[in-house]
VEXFI-656942 format. One record per residue (C-alpha): residue in three letters; x, y, z. Coordinates in steps of 0.2 Angstrom, whole numbers, plus 2048, in hexadecimal, padded with zeros to 3 digits. Layout:
N
ALAXYZ ...
//
This chain:
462
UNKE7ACB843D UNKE8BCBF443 UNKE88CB6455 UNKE86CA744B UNKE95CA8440 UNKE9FCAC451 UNKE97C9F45B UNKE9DC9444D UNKEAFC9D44E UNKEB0C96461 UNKEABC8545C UNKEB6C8044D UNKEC6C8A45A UNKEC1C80466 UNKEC3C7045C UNKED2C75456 UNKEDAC77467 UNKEE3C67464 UNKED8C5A46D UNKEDCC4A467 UNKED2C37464 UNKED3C33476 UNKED6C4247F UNKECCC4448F UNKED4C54496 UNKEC7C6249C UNKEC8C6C48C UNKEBEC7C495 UNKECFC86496 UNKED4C81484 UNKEC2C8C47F UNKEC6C9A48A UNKED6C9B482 UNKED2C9A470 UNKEC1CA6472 UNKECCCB5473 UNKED4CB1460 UNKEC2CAD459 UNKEC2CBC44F UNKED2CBA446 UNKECBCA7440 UNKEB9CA8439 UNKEC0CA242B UNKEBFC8F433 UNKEADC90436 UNKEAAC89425 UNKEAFC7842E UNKEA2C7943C UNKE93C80430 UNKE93C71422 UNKEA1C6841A UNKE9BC58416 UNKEACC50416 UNKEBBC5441E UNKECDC4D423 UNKED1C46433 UNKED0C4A441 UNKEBDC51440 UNKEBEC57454 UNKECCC61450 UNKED2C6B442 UNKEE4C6D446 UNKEEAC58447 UNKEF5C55455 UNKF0AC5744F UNKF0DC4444D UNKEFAC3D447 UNKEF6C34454 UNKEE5C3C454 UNKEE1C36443 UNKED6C2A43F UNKEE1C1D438 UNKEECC1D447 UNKEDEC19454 UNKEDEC0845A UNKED7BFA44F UNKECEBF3462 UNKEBEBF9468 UNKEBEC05459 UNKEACC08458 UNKEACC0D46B UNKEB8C19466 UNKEB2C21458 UNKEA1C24464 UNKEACC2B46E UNKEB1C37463 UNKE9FC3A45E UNKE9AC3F470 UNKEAAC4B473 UNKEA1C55463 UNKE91C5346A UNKE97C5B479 UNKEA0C69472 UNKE91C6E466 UNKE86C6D476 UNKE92C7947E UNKE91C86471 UNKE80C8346F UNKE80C7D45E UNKE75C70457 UNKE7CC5E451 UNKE82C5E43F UNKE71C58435 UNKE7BC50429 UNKE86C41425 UNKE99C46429 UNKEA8C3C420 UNKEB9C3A426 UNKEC6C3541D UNKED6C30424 UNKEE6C2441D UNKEF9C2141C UNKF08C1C412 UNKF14C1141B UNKF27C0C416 UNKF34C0441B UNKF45BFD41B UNKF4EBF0426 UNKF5CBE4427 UNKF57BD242F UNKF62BC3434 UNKF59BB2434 UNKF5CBA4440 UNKF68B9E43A UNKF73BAB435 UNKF6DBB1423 UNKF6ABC2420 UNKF5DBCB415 UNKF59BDE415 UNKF4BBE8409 UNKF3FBF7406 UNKF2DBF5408 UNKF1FBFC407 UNKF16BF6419 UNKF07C00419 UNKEF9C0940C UNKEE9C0D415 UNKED9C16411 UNKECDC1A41F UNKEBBC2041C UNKEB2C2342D UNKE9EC2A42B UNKE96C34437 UNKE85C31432 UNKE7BC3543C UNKE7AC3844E UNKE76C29452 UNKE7CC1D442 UNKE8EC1B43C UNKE9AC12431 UNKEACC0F42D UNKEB4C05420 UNKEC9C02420 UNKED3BFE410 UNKEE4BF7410 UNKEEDBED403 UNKEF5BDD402 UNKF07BDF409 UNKF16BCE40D UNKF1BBD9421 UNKF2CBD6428 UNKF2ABC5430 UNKF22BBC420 UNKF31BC6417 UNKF3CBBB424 UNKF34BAE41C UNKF39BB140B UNKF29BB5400 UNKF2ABBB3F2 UNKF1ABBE3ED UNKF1BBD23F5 UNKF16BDB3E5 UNKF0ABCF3DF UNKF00BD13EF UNKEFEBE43ED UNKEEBBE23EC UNKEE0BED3F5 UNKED4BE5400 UNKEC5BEA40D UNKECFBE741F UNKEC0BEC42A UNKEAEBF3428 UNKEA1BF8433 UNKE92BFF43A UNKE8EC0644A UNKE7DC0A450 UNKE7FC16463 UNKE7FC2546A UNKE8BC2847B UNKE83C3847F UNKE71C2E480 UNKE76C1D485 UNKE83C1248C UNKE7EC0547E UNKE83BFF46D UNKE84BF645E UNKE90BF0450 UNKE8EBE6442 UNKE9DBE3433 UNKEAFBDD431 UNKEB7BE343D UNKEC5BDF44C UNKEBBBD445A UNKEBFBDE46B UNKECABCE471 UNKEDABD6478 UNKEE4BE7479 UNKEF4BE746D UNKEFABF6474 UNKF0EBF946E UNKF18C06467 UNKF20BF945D UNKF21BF744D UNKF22BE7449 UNKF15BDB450 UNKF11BD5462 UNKF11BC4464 UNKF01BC746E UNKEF9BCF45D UNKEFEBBD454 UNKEF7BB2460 UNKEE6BBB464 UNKEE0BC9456 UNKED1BC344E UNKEC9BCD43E UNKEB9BC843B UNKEA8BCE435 UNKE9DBCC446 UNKE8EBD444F UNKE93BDD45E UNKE8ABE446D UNKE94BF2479 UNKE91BFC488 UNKE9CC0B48E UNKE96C1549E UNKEA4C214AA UNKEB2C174A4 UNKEAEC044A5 UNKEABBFC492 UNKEA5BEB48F UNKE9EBE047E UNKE97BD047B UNKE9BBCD467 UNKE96BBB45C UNKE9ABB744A UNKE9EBA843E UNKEB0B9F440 UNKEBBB9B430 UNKEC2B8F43C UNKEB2B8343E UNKEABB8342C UNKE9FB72430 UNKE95B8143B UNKE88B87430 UNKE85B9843D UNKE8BBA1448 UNKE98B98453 UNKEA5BA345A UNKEA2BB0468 UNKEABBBB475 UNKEACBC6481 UNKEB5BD4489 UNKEB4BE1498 UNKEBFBF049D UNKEC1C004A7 UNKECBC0F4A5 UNKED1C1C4B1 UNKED9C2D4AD UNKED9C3B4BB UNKEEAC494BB UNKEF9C414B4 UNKEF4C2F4B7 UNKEEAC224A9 UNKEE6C114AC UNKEDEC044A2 UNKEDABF24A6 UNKED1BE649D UNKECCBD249A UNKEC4BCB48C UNKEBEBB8486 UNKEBFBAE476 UNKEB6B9E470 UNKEC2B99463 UNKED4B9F460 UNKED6B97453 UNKECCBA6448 UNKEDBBB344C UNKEE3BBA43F UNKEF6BB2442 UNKEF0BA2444 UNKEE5BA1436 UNKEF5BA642C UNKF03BA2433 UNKF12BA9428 UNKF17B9C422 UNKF17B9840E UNKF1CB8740B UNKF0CB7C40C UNKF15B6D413 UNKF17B79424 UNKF09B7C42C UNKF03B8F425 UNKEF3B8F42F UNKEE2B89432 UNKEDCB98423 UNKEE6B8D413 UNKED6B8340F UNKEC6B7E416 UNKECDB6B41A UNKED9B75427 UNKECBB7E42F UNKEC4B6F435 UNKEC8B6D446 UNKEC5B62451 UNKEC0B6D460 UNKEC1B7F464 UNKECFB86470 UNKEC7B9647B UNKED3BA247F UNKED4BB248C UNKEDDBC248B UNKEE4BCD49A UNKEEABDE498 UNKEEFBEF49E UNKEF4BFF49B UNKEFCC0C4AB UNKF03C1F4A6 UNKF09C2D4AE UNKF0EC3B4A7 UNKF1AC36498 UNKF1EC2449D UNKF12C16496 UNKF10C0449D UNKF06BF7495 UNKF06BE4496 UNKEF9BD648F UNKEFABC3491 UNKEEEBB9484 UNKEEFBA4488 UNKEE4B97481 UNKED8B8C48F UNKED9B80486 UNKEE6B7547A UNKEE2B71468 UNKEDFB5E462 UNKEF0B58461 UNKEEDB5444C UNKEE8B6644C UNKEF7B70452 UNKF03B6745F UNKF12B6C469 UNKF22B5D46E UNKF14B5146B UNKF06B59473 UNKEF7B6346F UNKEFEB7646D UNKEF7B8247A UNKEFDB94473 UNKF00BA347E UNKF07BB447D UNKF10BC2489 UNKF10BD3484 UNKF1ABE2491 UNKF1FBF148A UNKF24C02491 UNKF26C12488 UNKF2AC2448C UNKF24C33480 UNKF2FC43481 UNKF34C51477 UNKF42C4F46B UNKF46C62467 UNKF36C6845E UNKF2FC5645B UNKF25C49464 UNKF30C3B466 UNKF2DC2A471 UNKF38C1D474 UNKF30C0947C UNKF39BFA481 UNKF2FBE847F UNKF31BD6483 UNKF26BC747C UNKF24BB947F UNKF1ABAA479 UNKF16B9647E UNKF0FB88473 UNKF11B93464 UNKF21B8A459 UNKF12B8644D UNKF0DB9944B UNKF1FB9E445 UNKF20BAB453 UNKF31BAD45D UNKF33BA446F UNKF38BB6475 UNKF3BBC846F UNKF42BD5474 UNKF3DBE646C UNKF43BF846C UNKF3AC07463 UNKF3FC1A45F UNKF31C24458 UNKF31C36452 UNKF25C41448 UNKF32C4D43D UNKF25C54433 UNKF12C56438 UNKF09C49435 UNKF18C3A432 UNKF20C3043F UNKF32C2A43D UNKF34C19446 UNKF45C0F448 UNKF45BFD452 UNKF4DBF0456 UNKF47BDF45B UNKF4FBCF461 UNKF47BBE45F UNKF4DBAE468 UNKF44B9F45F UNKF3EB90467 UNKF4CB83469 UNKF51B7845B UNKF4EB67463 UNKF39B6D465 UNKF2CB66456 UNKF1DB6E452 UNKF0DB69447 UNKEFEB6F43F UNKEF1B6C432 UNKEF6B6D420 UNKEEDB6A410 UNKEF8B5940A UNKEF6B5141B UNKEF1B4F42E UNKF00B5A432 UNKF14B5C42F UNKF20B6143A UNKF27B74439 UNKF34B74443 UNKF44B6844C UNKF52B67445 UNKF4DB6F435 UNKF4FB82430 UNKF42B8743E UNKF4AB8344C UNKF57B8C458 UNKF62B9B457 UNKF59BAC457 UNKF57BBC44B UNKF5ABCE44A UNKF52BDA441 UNKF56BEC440 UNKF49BF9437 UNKF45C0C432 UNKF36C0F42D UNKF2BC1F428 UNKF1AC20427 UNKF0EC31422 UNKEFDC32429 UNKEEEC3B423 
//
């Protein structure tokens, strides 16, 4: 029984040696080093032998300073393939200690509290400034079994910055919890490069990787929450999955209409990390920023989501997605280019008179250091997009970020970001419920000049 208890010891020290969601370092030194204090911490092997729910992170009992090991900070894309990645790094761990799999169901519970304050000058010169509450999330993430798992994200209804530019009032009103993202993943890594999905969730069409607060005009254009099927594969770094579901955007389809595709590879070896990825969508007209656009005012064109009359479209507009990711050491690279194939039936969505063809450029570079004690990062960004007056997002934008974890567990963010809109004499139009379409911009309050917005924001994770 003792060797038990102190194989035990070893394990949970081991997970609590600070490896993080993502982490693909050779952890064998980080066990020899913490065996030698397994005496002085059997108290922790309480977490290894049977608690049936736990906090974030699960491989790891010591979270990493600034929470980015935590479950609500890993990325919303090709989250099921990560969370089996997590699953394998403790299968591989209990394997090294000789331990059998946990024989029981496992929750994680993770979440965060985000606020923030900013100052913001429109277009055309007006100011507005405010406190919000941008973010309350509740994670739940199941290990079920190990083979079978679910995850279910709540968030509440919340008016960001850029519909806040807009002037909405309805902020408080909207504070309504709702179910963001649910699903169920049916794989096992350690026995096969395979597996499934099935629920609400975040189609695996793009990256989004930023630093930056406020969103990428990549994110608006081509994120696309929906409830799909999914199958994956992930073998010695290359990742790939073919995923169907049913479109708001084409509601005369009684099935399944809508269906993508995406294919990646990542490379990590010393100092250096690389990722590179492409990805395929039938229909970008189901992304979440063109289904809403941010616009309030039902004679502008607020998106093909206001009614089932404006879903109706009259063809569907394919889209592809390129990105990548480059680090070495402490300095970060990513970019990502989304662009339609195709352009939207001019009485859908049009541009200076013809049909709108959107696209999106995302290049961002950021350096992680330490500030004092703390982690701190700093990342410069500029976007751009084409076709996409009718979307309400910026012509260009140019983006500067400071983060900084203070306290364990928070991150301090400050940024500033400059957009330039599309010039006044340009008209856009779109589907709206009282007619064919209305022009949104040219020469009216739309048009021209450009904004600033500065912010501050904390946010505490858990």
């Amino acid at each position: 029984m003792k060797r038990l208890i102190l194989s035990l010891a070893s394990l949970s020290l081991a997970l609590s040696s600070g490896l993080a969601l993502g982490d693909e370092s050779n952890n064998g030194s980080k066990l020899t080093l913490f065996k030698a204090n397994q005496a002085k911490n059997e108290d922790s092997t309480v977490f290894t032998r049977g608690d049936t729910v736990t906090t974030s992170p699960y491989i790891g009992i010591r979270s990493a300073f600034n929470a980015s090991d935590l479950i609500v900070n890993v990325s919303s894309m090709n989250e099921d393939l990560r969370f089996l990645q997590e699953q394998l790094r403790l299968a591989n761990l209990l394997k090294n200690q000789r331990l059998p799999y946990i024989d029981h169901p496992v929750i994680e519970l993770s979440g965060d509290v985000v606020g923030q304050a900013y100052w913001a000058q429109s277009y055309h010169g007006s100011s507005r400034h405010d406190i919000n509450l941008t973010n309350t999330r509740f994670d739940v993430f199941a290990h079920a079994s190990e083979w079978a798992m679910g995850y279910i994200s709540f968030n509440y209804d919340n008016a960001g910055v850029d519909e806040l530019l807009q002037g909405s009032g309805f902020r408080l009103g909207n504070s309504r919890i709702f179910l963001e993202r649910a699903f169920l993943t049916i794989g096992n890594l350690q026995y096969s490069p395979v597996y499934f999905s099935l629920g609400q969730m975040y189609v695996p069409f793009g990256r989004y990787a930023t630093s930056a607060v406020t969103t990428a005009l990549t994110t608006a254009v081509g994120q696309t929450n929906t409830r799909a099927a999914l199958l994956g594969v992930n073998y010695e770094g290359f990742y790939g999955s073919v995923y169907g579901f049913r479109g708001d955007s084409d509601v005369h389809s009684t099935g399944i209409n809508q269906w993508g595709v995406n294919a990646g590879y990542k490379y990590s070896c010393n100092d250096i990390t690389a990722e590179g990825g492409a990805g395929y969508i039938a229909n970008i007209a189901d992304a979440t920023g063109v289904q809403r656009t941010g616009f309030f005012d039902r004679d502008e064109f607020t998106g093909f989501g206001v009614s089932r009359q404006t879903e109706k479209l009259k063809h569907r507009v394919p889209a592809y997605d390129l990105h990548t990711e480059l680090g070495y050491q402490s300095l970060g690279f990513a970019a990502e280019y989304i662009a339609s194939t195709r352009h939207f039936a001019n009485g859908d969505m049009n541009y200076n008179g013809h049909g709108a063809q959107p696209t999106a450029l995302h290049v961002e570079a950021n350096y992680r250091f330490e500030l004092g004690a703390f982690p701190a990062a700093i990342a410069a960004a500029y976007d751009r997009s084409h076709d996409a007056l009718a979307l309400n997002l910026p012509k260009d934008s140019y983006i500067g970020t400071f983060n900084v974890s203070l306290w364990k567990n928070t991150i301090e963010s400050f940024e500033y970001r400059y957009d330039e809109n599309y010039h006044g004499n340009d008209t856009s139009a779109g589907l709206v419920p009282s007619a064919g379409g209305t022009a949104v911009t040219a020469p009216g309050p739309h048009g021209g000049g450009h904004r600033n917005l500065f912010l501050a924001q904390i946010g505490v994770y858990f």
